[in-house]
Legacy VTK file of the C-alpha trace (Angstrom):
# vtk DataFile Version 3.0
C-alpha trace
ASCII
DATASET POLYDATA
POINTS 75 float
-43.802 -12.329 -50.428
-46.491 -13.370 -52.796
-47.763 -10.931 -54.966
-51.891 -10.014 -55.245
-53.634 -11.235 -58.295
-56.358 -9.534 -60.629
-59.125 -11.017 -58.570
-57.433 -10.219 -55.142
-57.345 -6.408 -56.231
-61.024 -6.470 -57.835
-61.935 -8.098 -54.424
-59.794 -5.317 -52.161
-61.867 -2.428 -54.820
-65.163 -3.707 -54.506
-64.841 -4.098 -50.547
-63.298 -0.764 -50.646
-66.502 0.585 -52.393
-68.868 -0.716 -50.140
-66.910 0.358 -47.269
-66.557 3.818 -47.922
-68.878 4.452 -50.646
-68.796 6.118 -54.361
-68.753 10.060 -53.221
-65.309 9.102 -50.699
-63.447 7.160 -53.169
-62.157 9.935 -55.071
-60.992 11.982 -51.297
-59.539 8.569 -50.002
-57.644 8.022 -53.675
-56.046 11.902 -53.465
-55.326 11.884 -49.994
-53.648 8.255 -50.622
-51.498 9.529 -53.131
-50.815 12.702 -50.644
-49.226 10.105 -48.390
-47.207 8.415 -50.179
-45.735 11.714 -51.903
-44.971 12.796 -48.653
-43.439 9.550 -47.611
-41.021 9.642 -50.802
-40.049 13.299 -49.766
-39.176 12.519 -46.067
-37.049 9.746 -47.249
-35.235 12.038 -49.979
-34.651 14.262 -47.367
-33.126 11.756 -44.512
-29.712 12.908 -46.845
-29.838 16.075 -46.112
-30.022 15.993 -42.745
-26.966 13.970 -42.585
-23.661 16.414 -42.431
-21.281 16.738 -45.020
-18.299 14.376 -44.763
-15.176 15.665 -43.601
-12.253 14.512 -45.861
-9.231 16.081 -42.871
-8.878 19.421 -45.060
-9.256 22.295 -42.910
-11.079 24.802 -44.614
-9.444 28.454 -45.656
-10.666 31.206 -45.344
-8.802 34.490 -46.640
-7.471 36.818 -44.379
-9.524 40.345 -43.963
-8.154 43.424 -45.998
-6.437 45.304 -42.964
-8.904 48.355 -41.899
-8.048 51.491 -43.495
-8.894 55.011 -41.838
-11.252 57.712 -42.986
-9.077 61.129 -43.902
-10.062 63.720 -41.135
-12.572 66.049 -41.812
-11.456 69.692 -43.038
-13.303 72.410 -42.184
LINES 1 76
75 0 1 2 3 4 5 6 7 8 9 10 11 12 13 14 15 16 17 18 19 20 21 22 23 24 25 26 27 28 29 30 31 32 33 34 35 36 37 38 39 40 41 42 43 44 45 46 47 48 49 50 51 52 53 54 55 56 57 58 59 60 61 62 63 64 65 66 67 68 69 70 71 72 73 74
């Protein structure tokens, strides 16, 4: 995949400023970056989705402490 040059990106800029203008630049830059942020962060979280491994343990629990009654209530 060839890569782009000085001149290819001054080229892609300048078209890119007489496309949109000076005033949009600056939104189109931030909300760019927004993007791609957000990208990165759905692809972190593809992981997580994912659930955990089982390695053939069966889990444990501990039994609950057997119910003990209340004293009756003296009058």
């Amino acid at each position: 995949m060839p890569r782009l040059g000085l001149g290819e990106i001054i080229v892609v800029l300048v078209l890119a400023l007489l496309f949109f203008g000076p005033s949009k630049l600056p939104q189109l830059g931030s909300s760019l970056g927004e993007a791609i942020k957000g990208f990165k962060k759905g692809l972190g979280g593809l992981d997580s989705d994912k659930p955990a491994p089982q390695n053939g343990a069966e889990t444990t629990t501990t039994p609950a402490a057997p119910a003990t009654k209340a004293p009756p209530p003296t009058a």
